[in-house]
ROVONU-773856 format. One record per residue (C-alpha): chain; x, y, z. Coordinates in Angstrom, 1 decimal. Layout:
N
<'A',<X,Y,Z>>,
...
//
This chain:
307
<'A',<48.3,66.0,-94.9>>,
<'A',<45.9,65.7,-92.1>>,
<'A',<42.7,63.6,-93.0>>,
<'A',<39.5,66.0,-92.3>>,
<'A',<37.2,62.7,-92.0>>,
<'A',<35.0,62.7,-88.2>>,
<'A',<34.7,59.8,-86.5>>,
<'A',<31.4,58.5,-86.3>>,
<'A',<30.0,60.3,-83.5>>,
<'A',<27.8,58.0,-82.2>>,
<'A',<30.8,55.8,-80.8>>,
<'A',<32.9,58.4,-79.9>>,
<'A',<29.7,59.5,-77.7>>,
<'A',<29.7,56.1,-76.6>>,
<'A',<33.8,55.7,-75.9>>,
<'A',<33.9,59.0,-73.9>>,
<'A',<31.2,57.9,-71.5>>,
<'A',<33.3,54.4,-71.3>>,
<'A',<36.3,55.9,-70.9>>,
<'A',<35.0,58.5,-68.2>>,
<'A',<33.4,55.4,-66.0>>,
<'A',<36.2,52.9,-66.7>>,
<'A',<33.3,50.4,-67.1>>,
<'A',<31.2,49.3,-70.1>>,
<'A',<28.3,48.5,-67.5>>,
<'A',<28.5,52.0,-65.6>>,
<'A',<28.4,53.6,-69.2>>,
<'A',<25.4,51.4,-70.3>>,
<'A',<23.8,53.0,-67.3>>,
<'A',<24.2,56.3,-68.7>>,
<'A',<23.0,56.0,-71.9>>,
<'A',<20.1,54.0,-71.5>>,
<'A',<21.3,51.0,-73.8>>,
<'A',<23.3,47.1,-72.9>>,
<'A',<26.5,46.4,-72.1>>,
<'A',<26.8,44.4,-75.4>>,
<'A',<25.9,48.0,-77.4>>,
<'A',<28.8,50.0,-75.2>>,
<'A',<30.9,47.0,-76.7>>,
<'A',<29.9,47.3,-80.1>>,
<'A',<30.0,50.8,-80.5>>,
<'A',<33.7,50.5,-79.2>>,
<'A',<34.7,48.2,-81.6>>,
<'A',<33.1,50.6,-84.4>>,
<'A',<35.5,53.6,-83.4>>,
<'A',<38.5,51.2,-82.5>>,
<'A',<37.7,49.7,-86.4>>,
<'A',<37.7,53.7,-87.8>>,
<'A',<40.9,54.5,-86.3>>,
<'A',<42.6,51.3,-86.6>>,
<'A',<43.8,51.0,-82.9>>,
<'A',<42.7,49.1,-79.7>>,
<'A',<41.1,52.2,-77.2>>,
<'A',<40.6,49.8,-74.3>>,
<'A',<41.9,46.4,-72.8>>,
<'A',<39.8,43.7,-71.5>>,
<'A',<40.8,42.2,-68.5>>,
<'A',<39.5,39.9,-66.1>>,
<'A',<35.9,41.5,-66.7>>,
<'A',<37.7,44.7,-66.5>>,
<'A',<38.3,47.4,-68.9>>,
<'A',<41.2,49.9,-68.9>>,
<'A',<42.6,52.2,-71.7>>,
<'A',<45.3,51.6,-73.8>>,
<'A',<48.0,54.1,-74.2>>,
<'A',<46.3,55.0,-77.6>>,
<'A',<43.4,55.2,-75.5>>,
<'A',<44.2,57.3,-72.9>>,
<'A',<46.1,60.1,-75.8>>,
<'A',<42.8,60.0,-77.4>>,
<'A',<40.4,60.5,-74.3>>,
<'A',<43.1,63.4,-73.0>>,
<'A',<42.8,65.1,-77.1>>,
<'A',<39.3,65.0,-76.8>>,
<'A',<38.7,66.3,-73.3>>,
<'A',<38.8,69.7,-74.2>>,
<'A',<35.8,69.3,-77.3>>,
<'A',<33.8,67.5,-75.0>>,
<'A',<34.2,70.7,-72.8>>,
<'A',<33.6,72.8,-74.8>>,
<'A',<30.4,71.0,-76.5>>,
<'A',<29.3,70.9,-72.8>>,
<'A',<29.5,74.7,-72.4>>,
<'A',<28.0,75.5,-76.2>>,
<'A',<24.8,73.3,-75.4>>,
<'A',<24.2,75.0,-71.5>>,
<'A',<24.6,78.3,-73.3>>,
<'A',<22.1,77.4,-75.9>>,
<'A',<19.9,75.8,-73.4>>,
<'A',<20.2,78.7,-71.1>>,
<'A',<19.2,80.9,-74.0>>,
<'A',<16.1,79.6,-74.2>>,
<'A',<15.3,79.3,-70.5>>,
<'A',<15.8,83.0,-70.7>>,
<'A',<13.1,83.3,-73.2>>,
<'A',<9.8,84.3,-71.6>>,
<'A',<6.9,82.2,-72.8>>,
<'A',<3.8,84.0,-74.1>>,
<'A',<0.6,82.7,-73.1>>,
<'A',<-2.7,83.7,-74.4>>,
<'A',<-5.3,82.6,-72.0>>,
<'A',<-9.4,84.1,-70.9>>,
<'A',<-9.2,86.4,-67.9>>,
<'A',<-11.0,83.9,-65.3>>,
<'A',<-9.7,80.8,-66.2>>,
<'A',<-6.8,82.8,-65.9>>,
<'A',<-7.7,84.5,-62.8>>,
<'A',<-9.4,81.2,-61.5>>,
<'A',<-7.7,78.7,-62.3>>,
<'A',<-4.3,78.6,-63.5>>,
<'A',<-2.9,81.9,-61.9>>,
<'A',<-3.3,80.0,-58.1>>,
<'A',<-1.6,77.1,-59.3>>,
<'A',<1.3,79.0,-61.0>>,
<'A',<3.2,79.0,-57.7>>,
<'A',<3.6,75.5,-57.7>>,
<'A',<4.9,75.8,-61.1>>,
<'A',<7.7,79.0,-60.8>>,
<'A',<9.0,76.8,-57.5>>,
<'A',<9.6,73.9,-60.0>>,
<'A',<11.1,75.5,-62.6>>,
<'A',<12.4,79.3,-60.9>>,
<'A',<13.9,80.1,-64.6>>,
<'A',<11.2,79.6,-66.8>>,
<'A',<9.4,83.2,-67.0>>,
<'A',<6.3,83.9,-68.6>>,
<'A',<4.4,87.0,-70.3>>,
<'A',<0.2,86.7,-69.9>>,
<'A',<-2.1,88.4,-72.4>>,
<'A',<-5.7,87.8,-71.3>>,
<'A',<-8.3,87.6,-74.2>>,
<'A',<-11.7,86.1,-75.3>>,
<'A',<-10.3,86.9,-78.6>>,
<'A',<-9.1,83.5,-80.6>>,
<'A',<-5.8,83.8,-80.9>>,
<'A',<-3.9,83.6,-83.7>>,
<'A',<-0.4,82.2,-84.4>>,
<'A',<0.9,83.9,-87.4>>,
<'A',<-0.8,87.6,-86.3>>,
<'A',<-0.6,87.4,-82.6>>,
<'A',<2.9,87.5,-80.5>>,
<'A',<2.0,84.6,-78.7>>,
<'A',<3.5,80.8,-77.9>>,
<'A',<0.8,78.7,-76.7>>,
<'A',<-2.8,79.6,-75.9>>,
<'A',<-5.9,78.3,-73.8>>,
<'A',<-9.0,78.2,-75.7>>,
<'A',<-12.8,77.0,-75.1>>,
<'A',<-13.8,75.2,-77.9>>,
<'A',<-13.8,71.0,-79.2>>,
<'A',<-10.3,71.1,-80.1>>,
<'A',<-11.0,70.7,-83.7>>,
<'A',<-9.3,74.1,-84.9>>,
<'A',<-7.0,73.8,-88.3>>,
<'A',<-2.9,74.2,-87.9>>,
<'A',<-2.5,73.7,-84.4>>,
<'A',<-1.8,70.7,-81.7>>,
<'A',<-4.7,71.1,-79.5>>,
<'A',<-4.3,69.1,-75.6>>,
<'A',<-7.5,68.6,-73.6>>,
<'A',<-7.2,70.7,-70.4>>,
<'A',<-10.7,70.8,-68.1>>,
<'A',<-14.3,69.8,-69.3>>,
<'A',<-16.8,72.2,-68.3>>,
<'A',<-20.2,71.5,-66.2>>,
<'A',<-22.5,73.8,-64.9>>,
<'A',<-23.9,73.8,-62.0>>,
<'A',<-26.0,77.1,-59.9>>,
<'A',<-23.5,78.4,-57.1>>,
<'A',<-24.7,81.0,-54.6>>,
<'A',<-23.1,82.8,-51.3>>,
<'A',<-23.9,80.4,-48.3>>,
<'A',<-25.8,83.7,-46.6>>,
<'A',<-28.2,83.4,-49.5>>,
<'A',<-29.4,79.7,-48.2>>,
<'A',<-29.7,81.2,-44.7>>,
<'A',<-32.0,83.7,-46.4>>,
<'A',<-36.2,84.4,-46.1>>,
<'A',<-36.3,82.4,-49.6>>,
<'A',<-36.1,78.9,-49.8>>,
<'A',<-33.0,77.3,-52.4>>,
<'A',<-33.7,74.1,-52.1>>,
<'A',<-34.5,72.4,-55.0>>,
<'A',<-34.3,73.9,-59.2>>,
<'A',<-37.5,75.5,-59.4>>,
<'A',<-36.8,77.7,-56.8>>,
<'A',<-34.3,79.9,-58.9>>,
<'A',<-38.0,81.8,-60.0>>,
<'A',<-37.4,83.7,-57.0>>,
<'A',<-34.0,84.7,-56.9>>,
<'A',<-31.8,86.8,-59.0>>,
<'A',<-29.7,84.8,-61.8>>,
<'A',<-26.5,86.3,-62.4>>,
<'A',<-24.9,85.8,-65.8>>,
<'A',<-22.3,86.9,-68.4>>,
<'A',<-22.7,88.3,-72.0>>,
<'A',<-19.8,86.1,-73.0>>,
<'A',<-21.7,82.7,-71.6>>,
<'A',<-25.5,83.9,-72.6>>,
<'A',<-26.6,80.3,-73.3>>,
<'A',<-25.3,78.7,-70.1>>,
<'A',<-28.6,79.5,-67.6>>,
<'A',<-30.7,78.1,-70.5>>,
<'A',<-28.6,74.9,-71.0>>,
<'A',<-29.0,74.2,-67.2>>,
<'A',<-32.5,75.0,-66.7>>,
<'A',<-33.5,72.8,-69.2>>,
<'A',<-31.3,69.6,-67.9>>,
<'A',<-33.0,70.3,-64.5>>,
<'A',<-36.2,70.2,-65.6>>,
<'A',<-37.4,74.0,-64.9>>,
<'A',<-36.9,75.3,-68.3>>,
<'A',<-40.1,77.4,-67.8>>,
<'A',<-38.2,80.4,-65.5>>,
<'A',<-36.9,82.8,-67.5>>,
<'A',<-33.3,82.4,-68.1>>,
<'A',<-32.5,86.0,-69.4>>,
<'A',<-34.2,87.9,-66.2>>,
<'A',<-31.5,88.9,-63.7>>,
<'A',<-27.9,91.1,-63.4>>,
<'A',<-25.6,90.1,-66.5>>,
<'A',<-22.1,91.0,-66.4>>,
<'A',<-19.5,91.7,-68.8>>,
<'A',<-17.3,88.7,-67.5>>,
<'A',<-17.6,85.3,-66.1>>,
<'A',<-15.3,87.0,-63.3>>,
<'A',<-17.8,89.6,-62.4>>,
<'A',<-21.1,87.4,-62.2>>,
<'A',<-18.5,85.1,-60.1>>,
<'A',<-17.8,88.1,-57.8>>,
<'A',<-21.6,89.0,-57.7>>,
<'A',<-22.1,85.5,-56.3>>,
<'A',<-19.7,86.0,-53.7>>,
<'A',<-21.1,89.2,-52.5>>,
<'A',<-24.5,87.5,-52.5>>,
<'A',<-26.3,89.2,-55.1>>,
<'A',<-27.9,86.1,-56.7>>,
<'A',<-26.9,82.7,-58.3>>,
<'A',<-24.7,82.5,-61.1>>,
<'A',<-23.8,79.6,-63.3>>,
<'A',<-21.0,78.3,-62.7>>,
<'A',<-18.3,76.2,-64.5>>,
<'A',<-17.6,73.5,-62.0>>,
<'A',<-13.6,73.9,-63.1>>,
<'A',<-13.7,77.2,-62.2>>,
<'A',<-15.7,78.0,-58.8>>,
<'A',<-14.2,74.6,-57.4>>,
<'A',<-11.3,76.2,-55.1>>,
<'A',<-13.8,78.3,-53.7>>,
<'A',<-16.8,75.7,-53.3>>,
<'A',<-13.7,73.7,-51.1>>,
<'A',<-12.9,76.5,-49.5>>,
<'A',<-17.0,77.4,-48.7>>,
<'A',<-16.6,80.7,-49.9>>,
<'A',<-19.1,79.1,-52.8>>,
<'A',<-22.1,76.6,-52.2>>,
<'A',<-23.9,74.7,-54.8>>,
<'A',<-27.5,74.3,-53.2>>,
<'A',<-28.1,71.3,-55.6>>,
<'A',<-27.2,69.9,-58.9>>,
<'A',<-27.0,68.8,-61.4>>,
<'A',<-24.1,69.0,-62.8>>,
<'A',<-24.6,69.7,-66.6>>,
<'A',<-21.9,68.6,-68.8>>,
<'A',<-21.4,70.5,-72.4>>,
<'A',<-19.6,69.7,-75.6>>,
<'A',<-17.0,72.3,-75.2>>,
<'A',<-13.7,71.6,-73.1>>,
<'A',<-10.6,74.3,-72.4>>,
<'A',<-7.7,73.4,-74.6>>,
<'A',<-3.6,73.9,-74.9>>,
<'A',<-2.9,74.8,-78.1>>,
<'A',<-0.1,75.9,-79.8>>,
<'A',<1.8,75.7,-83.0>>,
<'A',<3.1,72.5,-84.6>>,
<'A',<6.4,74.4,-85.3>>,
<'A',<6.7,74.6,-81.6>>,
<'A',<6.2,71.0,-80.4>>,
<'A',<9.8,70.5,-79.7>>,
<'A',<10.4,73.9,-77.9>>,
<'A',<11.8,73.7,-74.5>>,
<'A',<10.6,76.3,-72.6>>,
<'A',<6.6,75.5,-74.0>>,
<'A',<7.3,71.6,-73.4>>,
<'A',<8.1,72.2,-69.6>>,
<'A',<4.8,74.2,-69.3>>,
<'A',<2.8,72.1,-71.2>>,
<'A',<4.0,68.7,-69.3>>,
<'A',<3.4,70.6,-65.9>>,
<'A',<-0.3,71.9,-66.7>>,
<'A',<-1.5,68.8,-68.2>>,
<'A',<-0.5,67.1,-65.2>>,
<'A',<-2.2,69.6,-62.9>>,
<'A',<-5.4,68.8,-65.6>>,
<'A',<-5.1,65.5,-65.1>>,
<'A',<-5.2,66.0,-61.1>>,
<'A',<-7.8,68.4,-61.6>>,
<'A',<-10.4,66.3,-63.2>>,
<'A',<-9.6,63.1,-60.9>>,
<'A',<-10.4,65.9,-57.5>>,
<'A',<-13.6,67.0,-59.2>>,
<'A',<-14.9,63.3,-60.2>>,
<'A',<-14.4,62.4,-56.6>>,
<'A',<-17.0,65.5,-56.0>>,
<'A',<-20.5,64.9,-54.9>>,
<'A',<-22.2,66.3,-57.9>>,
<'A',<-24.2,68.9,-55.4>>,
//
């Protein structure tokens, strides 16, 4: 009767790769360990099924006939274990990712570098749902999220992503203007542009600058960041911006920030997702690529003249 005990699969990983290369050194390689391991983990299989697989020769190594039965036996499981893992992989490339992120940092600055992204990984698809809303894992259909916040929210890995600092940024017309823009305290004569979901922001500012006295409330507010954004463009006033956010366009000159400085707040944008998920394919791929683009972000926008 036919003995239903495995090998250990550890060496039989490590006798296919040396039997594939011919070479203990070349297989080494491959996995990432010595020579002396390969050589090891031989002996372990050879011990298991009481046979020599390979002989040693002249710093050489070729395959007994034992060997070579074995290796041919086998080539068709390591096929197939092959195919079952691409099909299992491709399974989950298949799977869109959900992300949960706030219109304009969606809108301003992770939709422009998405290109980059979809050219580095063309199967890795992705649904958006853009909210102010917190999310939430166990109600909301959603894999990862991008929240504002200290990071410091129960049940979830949270990643630092972009710091936010404010600083006043304006259509360059409105510099060329009758009204001087020159310094802080000129802001008393020209229209402040704001959001109701950042109320607190002009106030914040105003006060680091030392002009706390104007009126931060007075003005156009907005429903979004976005739209006091857009305002600002179309030269309707000075919003406040989050440096992180207007900084394509301030490179560009689309933006101007007449002076600084730049205020710095507690809160940060965050990756989060669920700890169940840390392992997850398709979310590690997106999560390596945006911290890198994070990373790169921050370094550009240190090497920025603070206004």
């Amino acid at each position: 009767m036919m003995s239903s005990r495995l090998p250990p699969l550890n060496p039989l990983r490590t006798f296919e790769a040396a039997a594939r290369h011919l070479s203990f050194t070349r297989a080494a390689r491959e996995l990432h360990v010595t020579p002396g391991a390969i050589s090891r983990q031989v002996m372990v299989l050879e011990e298991f099924l009481g046979a020599r697989l390979f002989e040693r020769v002249n710093r050489e190594v070729r395959l007994t006939p034992v060997g070579q039965r074995y290796l041919d036996d086998l080539s068709d499981v390591f096929d197939r274990v092959a195919a079952a893992t691409h099909r299992a992989m491709q399974g989950v490339r298949d799977k869109p990712l959900h992300i949960w992120c706030p219109m304009t940092f969606a809108m301003r600055w992770l939709v422009p570098r998405l290109p980059a992204f979809h050219a580095a990984h063309p199967g890795r698809d992705a649904i958006f749902t853009t909210s102010l809303k917190p999310v939430d894992f166990t109600v909301h259909d959603a894999d990862v999220a991008i929240r504002m916040g200290r990071g410091d929210w129960p049940g979830v890995i949270s990643r630092h992503l972009v710091g936010i600092e404010l600083l006043p940024v304006c259509s360059p017309r409105l510099l060329e203007g009758r009204i001087p823009l020159e310094q802080p305290r000129d802001l008393a004569h020209h229209t402040l542009l704001q959001s109701v979901a950042r109320p607190e922001y002009w106030k914040i500012w105003l006060e680091a600058a030392g002009a706390g006295d104007i009126d931060p409330d007075r003005g156009l507010t907005f429903e979004s960041v976005s739209l006091a954004y857009q305002a600002a463009l179309e030269g309707l006033g000075v919003a406040m911006g989050q440096h992180a956010l207007v900084a394509e366009d301030l490179a560009a000159g689309r933006l101007v920030a007449p002076f600084g400085p730049r205020v710095g707040i507690d809160n940060a944008f965050y990756l989060i997702y669920p700890e169940r998920l840390e392992h997850d394919a398709h979310l590690s791929t997106f999560r390596d690529w945006i911290l890198a683009e994070a990373r790169a972000d921050e370094t550009r926008r240190a090497a920025t003249p603070a206004g």
